[in-house]
Structures are given as C-alpha cells and as structure tokens.
C-alpha positions in Angstrom: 114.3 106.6 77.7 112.4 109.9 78.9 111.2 109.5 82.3 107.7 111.2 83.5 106.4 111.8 86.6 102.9 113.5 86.4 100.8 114.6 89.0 97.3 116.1 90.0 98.0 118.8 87.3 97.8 116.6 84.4 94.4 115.5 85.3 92.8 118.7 86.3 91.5 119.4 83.3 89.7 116.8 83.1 87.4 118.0 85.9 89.5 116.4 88.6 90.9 118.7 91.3 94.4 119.5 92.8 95.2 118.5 96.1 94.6 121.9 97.3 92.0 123.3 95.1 89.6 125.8 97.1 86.5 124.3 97.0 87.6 120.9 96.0 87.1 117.5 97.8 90.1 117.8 100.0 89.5 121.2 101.8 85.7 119.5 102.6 87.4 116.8 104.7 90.6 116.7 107.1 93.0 114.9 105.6 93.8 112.8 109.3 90.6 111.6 108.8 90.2 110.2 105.3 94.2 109.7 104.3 95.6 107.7 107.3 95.6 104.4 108.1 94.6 105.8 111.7 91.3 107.8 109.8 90.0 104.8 109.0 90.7 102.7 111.6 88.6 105.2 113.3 85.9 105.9 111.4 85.8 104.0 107.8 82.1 104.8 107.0 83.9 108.1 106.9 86.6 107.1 105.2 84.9 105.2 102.5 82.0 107.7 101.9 85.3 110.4 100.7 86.6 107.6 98.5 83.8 106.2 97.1 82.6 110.2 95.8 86.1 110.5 94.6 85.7 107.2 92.6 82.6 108.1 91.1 84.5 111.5 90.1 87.0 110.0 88.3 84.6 107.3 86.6 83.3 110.3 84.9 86.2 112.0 83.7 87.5 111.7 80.7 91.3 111.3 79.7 92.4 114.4 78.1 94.9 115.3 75.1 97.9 115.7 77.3 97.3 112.2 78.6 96.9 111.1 75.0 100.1 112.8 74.3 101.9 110.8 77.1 100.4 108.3 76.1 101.9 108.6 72.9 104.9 109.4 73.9 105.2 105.7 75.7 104.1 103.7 72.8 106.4 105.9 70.1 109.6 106.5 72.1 109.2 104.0 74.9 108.5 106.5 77.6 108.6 105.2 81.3 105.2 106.8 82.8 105.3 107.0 86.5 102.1 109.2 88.5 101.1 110.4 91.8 98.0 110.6 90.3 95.0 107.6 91.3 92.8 108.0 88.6 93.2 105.8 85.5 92.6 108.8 83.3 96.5 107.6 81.6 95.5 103.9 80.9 92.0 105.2 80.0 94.1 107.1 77.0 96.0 104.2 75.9 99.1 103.8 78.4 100.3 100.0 78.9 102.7 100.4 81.7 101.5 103.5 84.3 103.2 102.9 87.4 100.6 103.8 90.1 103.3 105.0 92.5 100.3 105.9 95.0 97.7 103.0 94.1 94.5 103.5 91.9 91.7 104.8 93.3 89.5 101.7 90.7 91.1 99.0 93.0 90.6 97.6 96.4 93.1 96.3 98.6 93.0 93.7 101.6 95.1 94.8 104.7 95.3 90.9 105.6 96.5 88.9 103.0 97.0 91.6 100.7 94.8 90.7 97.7 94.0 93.1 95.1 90.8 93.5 92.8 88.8 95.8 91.1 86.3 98.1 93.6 82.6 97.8 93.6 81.0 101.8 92.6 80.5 101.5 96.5 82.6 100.6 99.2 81.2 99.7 102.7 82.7 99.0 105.6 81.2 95.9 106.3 83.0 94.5 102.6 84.6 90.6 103.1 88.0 90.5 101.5 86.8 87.3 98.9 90.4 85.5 99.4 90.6 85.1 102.7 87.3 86.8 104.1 88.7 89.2 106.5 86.7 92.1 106.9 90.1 94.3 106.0 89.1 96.1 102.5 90.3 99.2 101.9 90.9 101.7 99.0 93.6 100.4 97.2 95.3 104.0 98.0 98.7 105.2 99.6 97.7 107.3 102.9 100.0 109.6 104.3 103.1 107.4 106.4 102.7 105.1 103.9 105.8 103.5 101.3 104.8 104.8 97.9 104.7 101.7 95.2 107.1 100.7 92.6 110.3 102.9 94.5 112.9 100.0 93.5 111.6 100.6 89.5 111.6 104.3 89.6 115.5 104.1 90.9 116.4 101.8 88.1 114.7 103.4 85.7 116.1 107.3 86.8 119.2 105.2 86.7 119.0 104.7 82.4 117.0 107.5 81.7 117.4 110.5 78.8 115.9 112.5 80.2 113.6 113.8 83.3 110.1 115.6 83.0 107.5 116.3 85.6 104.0 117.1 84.7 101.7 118.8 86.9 103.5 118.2 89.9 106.0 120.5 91.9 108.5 117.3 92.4 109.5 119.7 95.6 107.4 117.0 98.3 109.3 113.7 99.0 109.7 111.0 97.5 109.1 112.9 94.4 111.3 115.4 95.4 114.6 112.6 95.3 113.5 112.0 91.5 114.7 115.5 90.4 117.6 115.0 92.7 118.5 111.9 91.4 118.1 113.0 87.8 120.6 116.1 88.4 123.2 113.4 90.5 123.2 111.0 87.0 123.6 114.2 84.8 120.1 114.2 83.2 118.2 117.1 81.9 115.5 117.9 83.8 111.9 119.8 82.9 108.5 120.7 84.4 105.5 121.5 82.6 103.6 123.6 84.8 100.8 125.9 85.2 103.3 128.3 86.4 106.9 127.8 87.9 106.7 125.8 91.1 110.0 126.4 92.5 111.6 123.1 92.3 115.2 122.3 90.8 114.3 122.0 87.0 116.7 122.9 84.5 114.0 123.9 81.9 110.2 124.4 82.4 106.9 125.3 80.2 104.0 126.9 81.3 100.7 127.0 80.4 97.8 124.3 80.4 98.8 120.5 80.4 96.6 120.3 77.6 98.6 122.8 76.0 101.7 122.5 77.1 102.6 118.5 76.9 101.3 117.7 73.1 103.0 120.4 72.2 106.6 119.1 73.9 105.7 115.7 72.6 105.0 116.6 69.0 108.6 117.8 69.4 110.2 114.8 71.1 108.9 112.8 68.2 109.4 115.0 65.5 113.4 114.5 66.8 
C-alpha cells in the first residue's frame, strides 16, 4: 500500500492558496485570531467571517488532474490518501476514503456534544447546534494546539505501507514531520513531489507542478 500525504500544494492550482502565499487569505488576517480556539472565543463574527470566505473559495474550485490522479491511484492500487488539506477538492475527484487529518472546511462541528453536519454557505455566530441546541458551532477545522484527526490510522497504516509520498507539503512541521520519520524507522522509501525541494528527509523527490508532476508518477505506479 502507497501511503500519501498531500498538502496545500496539491490544491493550489486549483485557485486555492498556500498557507503563506503573499497576498493570500492568511497574510490578511492573524492567525491567533481566526486559527485558535482562543480567536474565536474572542471574537467569532471574526472568526466565522475568515471561514465562511474561505468556504466559498473552495465551493468554487475545481479538483484538478493531480487530484484525479490520486484519486486514481486509490481506486487502482488501493492507495491510503491522508491530507492536511480542508477542501474536498480529493473527494470532489472521486476519492472514497480521504482522511481529513485537519477537518473539512464543508462541515460544522459542535464544541458540546460534538455533533457533525454539513455547514450552511454562512456561518453566524448566533448558529444552534440542532442535536442538542447549544450555541457551540464552529468550523469543523483543527486550530493550532489542537490533536490532528485520524493519528491512530495514520500509525497503522505507515506501519503496512510500500511506500511513502508527500505531495505539496514540506512533511518538515509536526505531526507531519513524524510521518517521514516513521516511514524511514520501518525501512520505507520515501518521496516528495514538490514545487521545488523543501528540505525535509526524502529519499527521492520530483519537481515541478502537482499537475505535472503526480499523473506523471502515477501513470508509472500503475503502469508497474
């Protein structure tokens, strides 16, 4: 089983920026304020108003081919897809089993009895959580000091897998980071396609485009 781990890379062709893009949605807003649990404690109009343009951002994207590759890639050879990412932009391409490691931006989460369901285009603060009727919805996001999803899975699966490739992502920032660590500990090969080298502990790497670079590697996979 090839294990991926994708990140903001793979989807920034499709219109949607990198964390750190100049320009981008992040640099208009500090992140204390819009990616903490404190941020919106403080001020969720705030809070909401950042998620609610990023959710209408990602309603209009569209997947692109090197999510249709991995996409591929899980229904021909059984790939386990894992992202950082909180668009749908891998379902959207025909992915069964993307685990959201750091939620989805489509759902909306109640901090009291944690029930889950799919977000209205906007959020408001004043939003009744229909299970129990708390006035505790929030995006169904992980915000910094938070435990990432699905961490238990991921270790199994790095523990069985082939093979190790991060796509658009450094895999240098924790947890991520322990992935490529934990691939090199069980003697897996390990491979990044990038834009450009990011510096972390990859045995082999591609550069270029996602949309260049991953249909290309998976043609290959599959052509194996």
């Amino acid at each position: 089983m090839i294990f991926v781990l994708s990140g903001a890379g793979l989807s920034a062709e499709s219109g949607l920026g990198t964390f750190r893009d100049e320009g981008g949605l992040w640099t208009q807003y500090d992140l204390s304020e819009v990616a903490t649990p404190e941020g919106y404690a403080k001020n969720p109009t705030k809070l909401l108003d950042f998620y609610n343009a990023r959710r209408a951002n990602a309603a209009h994207a569209k997947p692109n081919v090197a999510h249709q590759a991995l996409a591929r890639l899980e229904a021909e050879a059984g790939a386990f897809l894992v992202t950082q990412n909180v668009d749908v932009l891998l379902d959207r391409a025909g992915a069964k089993s993307v685990l959201h490691m750091h939620g989805r931006l489509d759902r909306v989460l109640c901090n009291k009895c944690g029930a889950r369901w799919d977000a209205p285009e906007v959020m408001d603060p004043f939003d009744h959580c229909g299970q129990c009727g708390a006035q505790a919805v929030r995006p169904d996001v992980v915000w910094f000091g938070e435990m990432p999803h699905g961490l238990d899975e991921i270790e199994d699966a790095l523990s069985s897998a082939e093979m190790f490739v991060a796509v658009g992502t450094s895999g240098t920032v924790y947890p991520a980071a322990g992935f490529v660590e934990a691939a090199h500990a069980n003697g897996i090969p390990t491979l990044e396609l990038n834009l450009e080298p990011s510096g972390g502990r990859f045995d082999d790497g591609r550069y270029g485009p996602a949309t260049e670079t991953v249909p290309a590697w998976v043609d290959e996979i599959l052509k194996r």
